[in-house]
VEXDREN-2710 file (C-alpha; in Angstrom, 1 decimal):
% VEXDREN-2710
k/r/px/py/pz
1/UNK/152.2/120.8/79.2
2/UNK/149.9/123.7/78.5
3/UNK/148.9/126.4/80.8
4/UNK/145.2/126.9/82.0
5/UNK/145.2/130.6/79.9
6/UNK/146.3/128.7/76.3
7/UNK/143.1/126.4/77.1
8/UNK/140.7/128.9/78.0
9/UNK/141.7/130.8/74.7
10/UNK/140.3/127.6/73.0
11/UNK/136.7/126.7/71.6
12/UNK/134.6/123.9/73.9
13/UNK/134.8/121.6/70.2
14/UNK/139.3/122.1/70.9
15/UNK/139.0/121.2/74.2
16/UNK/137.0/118.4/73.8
17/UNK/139.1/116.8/70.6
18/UNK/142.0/117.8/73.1
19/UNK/140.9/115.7/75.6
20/UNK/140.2/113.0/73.7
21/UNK/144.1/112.7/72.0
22/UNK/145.3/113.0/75.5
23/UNK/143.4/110.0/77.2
24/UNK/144.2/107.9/73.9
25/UNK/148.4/108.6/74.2
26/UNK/147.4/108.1/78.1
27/UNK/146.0/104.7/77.1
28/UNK/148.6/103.6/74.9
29/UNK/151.3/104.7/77.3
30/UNK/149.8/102.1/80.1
31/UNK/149.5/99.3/77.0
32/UNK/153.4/99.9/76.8
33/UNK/154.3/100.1/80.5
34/UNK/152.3/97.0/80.6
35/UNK/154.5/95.6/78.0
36/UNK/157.8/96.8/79.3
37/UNK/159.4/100.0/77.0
38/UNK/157.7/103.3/78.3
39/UNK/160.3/105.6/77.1
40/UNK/159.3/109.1/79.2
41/UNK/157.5/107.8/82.3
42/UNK/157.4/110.9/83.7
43/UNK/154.7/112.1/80.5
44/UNK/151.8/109.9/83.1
45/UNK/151.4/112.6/84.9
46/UNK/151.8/115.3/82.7
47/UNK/149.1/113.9/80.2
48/UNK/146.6/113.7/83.5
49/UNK/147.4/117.2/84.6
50/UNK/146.6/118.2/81.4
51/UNK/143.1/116.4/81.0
52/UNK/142.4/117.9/84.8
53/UNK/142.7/121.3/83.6
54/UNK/140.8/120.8/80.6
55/UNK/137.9/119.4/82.5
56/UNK/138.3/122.3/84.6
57/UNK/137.7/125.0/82.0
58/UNK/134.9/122.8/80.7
59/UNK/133.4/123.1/84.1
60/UNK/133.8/126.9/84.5
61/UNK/132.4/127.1/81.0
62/UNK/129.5/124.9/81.9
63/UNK/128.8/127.2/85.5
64/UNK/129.1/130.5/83.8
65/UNK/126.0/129.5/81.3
66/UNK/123.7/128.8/84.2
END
């Protein structure tokens, strides 16, 4: 899990390749819960706590330009 002040030390082009690893291991995690052998099911909501707070500096970053 990383904290909000490692991802606000990032560029926007980080965040954004960050984001996208995260909702691809959050896509195959449900492909394998859907086939039975999720070994940390506990990672589900890490992985979408994660993409919240990325979105979340995006959104600050995208207020403070206008």
């Amino acid at each position: 899990m990383m904290k909000s002040k490692e991802l606000r030390d990032l560029n926007t082009a980080d965040l954004l390749q960050k984001e996208k690893s995260l909702k691809k291991e959050l896509f195959d995690m449900r492909y394998q819960r859907k086939v039975g052998r999720v070994e940390k099911p506990a990672r589900f909501k890490a992985i979408r706590k994660d993409i919240a707070r990325i979105l979340t500096v995006l959104n600050e970053r995208k207020n403070d330009g206008k």
